[in-house]
Each structure stands twice: as C-alpha cells, then as structure tokens.
C-alpha positions as CSV (number, residue, x, y, z in Angstrom):
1,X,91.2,100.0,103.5
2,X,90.0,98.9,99.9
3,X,89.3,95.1,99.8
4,X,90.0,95.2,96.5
5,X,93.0,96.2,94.9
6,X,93.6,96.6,91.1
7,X,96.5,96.6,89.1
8,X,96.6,99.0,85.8
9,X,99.2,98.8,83.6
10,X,100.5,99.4,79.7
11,X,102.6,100.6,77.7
12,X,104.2,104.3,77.6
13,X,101.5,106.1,75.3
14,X,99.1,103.5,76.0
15,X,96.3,105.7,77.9
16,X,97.1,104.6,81.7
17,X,96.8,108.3,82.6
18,X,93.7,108.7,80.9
19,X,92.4,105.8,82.8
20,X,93.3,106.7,86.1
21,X,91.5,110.3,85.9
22,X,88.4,108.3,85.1
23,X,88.6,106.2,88.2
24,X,89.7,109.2,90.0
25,X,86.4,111.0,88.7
26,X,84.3,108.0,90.0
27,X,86.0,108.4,93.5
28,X,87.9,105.9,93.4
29,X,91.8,105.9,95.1
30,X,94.4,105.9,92.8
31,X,98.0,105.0,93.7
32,X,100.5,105.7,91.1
33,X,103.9,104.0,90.9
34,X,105.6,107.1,89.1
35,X,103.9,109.8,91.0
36,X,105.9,107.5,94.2
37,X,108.8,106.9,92.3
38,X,108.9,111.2,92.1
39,X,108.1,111.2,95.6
40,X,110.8,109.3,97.3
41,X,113.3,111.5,95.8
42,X,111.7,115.0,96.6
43,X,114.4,117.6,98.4
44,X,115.0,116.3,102.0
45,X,114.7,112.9,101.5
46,X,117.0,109.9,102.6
47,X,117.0,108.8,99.0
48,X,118.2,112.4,97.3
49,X,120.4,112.4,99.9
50,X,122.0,108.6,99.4
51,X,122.1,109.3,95.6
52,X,124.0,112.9,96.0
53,X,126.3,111.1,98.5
54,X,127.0,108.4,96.2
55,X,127.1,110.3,92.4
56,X,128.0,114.1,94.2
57,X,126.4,117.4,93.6
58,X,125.9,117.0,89.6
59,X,123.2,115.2,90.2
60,X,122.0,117.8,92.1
61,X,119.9,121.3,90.2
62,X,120.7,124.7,91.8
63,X,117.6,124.4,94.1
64,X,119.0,121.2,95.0
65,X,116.2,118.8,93.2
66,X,117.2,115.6,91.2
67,X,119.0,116.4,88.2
68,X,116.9,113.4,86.4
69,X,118.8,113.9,83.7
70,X,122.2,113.8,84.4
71,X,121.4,111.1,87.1
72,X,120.1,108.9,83.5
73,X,123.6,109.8,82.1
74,X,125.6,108.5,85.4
75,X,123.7,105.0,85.4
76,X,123.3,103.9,82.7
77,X,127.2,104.7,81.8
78,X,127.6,101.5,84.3
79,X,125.4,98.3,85.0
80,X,126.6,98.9,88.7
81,X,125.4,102.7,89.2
82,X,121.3,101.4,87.9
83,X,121.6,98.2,90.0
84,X,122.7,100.2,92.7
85,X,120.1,103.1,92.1
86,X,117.5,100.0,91.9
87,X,118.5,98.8,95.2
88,X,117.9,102.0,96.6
89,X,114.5,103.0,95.2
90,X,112.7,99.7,94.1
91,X,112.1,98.9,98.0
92,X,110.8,102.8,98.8
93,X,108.7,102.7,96.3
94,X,107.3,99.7,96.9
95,X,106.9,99.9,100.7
96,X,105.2,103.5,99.6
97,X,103.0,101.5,97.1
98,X,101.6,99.4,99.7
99,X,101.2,101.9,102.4
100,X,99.3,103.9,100.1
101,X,96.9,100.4,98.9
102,X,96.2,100.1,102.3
103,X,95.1,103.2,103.4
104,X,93.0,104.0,100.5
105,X,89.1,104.5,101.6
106,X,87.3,104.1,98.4
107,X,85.8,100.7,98.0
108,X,88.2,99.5,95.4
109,X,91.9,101.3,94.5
110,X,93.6,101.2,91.3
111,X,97.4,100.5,91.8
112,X,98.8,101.5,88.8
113,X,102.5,100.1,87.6
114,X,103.4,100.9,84.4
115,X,106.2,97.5,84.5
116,X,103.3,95.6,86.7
117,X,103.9,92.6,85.7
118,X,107.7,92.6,83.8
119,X,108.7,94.2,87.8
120,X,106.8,90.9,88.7
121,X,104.6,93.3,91.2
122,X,101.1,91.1,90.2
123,X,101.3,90.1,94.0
124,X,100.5,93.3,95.4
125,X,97.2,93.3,93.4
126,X,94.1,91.1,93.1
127,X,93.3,91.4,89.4
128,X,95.3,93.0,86.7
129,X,94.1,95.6,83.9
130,X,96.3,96.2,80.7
131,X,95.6,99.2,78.9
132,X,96.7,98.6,75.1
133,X,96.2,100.8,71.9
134,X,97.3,100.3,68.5
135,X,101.3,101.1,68.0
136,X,100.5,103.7,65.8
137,X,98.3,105.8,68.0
138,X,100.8,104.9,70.7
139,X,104.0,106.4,68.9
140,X,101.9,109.5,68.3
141,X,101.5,110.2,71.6
C-alpha cells in the first residue's frame, strides 16, 4: 500500500496523460479515474447490465458493449437519466478508485481525476497536482 497518495488533475487537453506515462516510467502506480470509469461498464458487468435494463438495447452495440454515444444522447435529453446514470457509476468508480490506491505497491501512487477537485474527491488524496497549459495549446490538442 502507498503511504502517499497523489491527486493529478487538469483540464481536457491539458497534458494529464502525458504526466501519468512519466510517473508510470518511474515505477510509480498510476490509477486512472477514466480508465475505471471504462472499466465498470465493460460487457458482463452489473452496471452495463443496470444501464441496458433501464435505457434497453440501443444503448447496446452489436457485440453488446456501451453504445457511449447513444447512451450521451439518452441522458442528457433528461436531467433525470444523468442523475440517475451518476447514481449508478459515481459510487463504482469511486469504491474502484480506492481499491486500486490501496493496493498500489510503489512508494507513492498518482490518483488521477480529471474533475478532482469540482467532484469534490481532494479527500481521497493527500496532496493535489494541477496540470495547466496555455488555452491555446490546449484547444489544439
């Protein structure tokens, strides 16, 4: 278990990625909140299987994988269907989060988040790292 755990966060285009391989190339554990938030709705899971129950099979692809984008389409058409998706994955993905904190071997993890602290998630971490870039580089990428 890693006695220290460090939260990375920035914007979308900011370099978080980037970051992360680094630490990764240093050893160090990385646990990644979207890499989770894939995760918990992989084929075969309780959550695929509560959102195709609740939104039916067009949120489903042929090989029965999230249809990421239709499922966009469905919730935010209604405040309900996100708060409800929200209810569903925020607590697996943080539960998964932790587990993976804890287990980590390397002497330090990075937890990376990219709504770290807007998710108000700063408790799960003992310091906080925000990766920022200028907007324009940003909006390149």
């Amino acid at each position: 278990m890693s006695k220290l755990i460090i939260g990375l966060t920035g914007g979308i285009g900011s370099g978080k990625s980037s970051v992360s391989e680094d630490f990764e190339k240093l050893g160090i554990t990385v646990v990644d909140a979207d890499i989770i938030a894939r995760d918990v709705v992989n084929v075969g899971t309780t959550a695929l299987a509560a959102i195709h129950a609740r939104f039916g099979d067009n949120v489903l692809l042929n090989n029965g994988q999230l249809n990421r984008e239709q499922l966009r389409t469905v919730v935010f058409s209604e405040k309900k269907h996100k708060q409800w998706l929200d209810n569903l994955l925020h607590p697996l993905i943080r539960t998964e989060m932790v587990q993976q904190t804890r287990a980590a071997s390397s002497c330090y993890c990075i937890l990376s988040v990219p709504l770290l602290i807007e998710n108000k998630l700063t408790g799960l971490v003992d310091k906080v790292v925000v990766v920022d870039v200028d907007e324009k580089l940003q909006l390149s990428r």
